[in-house]
C-alpha positions, 0 to 999 in steps of 0.5 A: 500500500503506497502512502501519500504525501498530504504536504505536496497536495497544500495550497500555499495558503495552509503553508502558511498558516501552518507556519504561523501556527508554528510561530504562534505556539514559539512565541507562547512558549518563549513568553511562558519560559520568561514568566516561569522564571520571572516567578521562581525569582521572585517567590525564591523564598517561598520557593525554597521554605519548601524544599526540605518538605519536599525532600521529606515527602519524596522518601515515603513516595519512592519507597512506595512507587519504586519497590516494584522491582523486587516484589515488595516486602514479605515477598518469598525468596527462591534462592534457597529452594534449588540447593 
């Protein structure tokens, strides 16, 4: 089965506004980089009060989402059972 190539087939005008859609979503995400930054100085502060929180919460969630790949606990061990 041949594919076809739906981009030769555009008028000039979907071209275009392809290529301002493109520029479009540049823009936003430039602007969208600029504010995250201009938020995280300004509320450093706030920003960094809750780091140690932070830290503290990421211990009891990688202990329950990470131990998926031995089992868990109270899981039975077959090393023994081949001797």
């Amino acid at each position: 089965m041949l594919t076809q190539d739906h981009s030769a087939h555009q008028t000039p005008r979907k071209r275009a506004a392809d290529k301002v859609g493109r520029r479009n979503w540049w823009v936003f995400g430039g602007f969208a980089a600029v504010a995250l930054v201009l938020l995280a100085a300004e509320h450093r502060a706030h920003l960094l009060g809750w780091l140690p929180w932070l830290i503290l919460l990421a211990c009891p969630l990688m202990h329950v989402f990470m131990h998926g790949g031995h089992g868990g606990h109270g899981g039975t061990s077959n090393e023994g059972e081949d001797k």
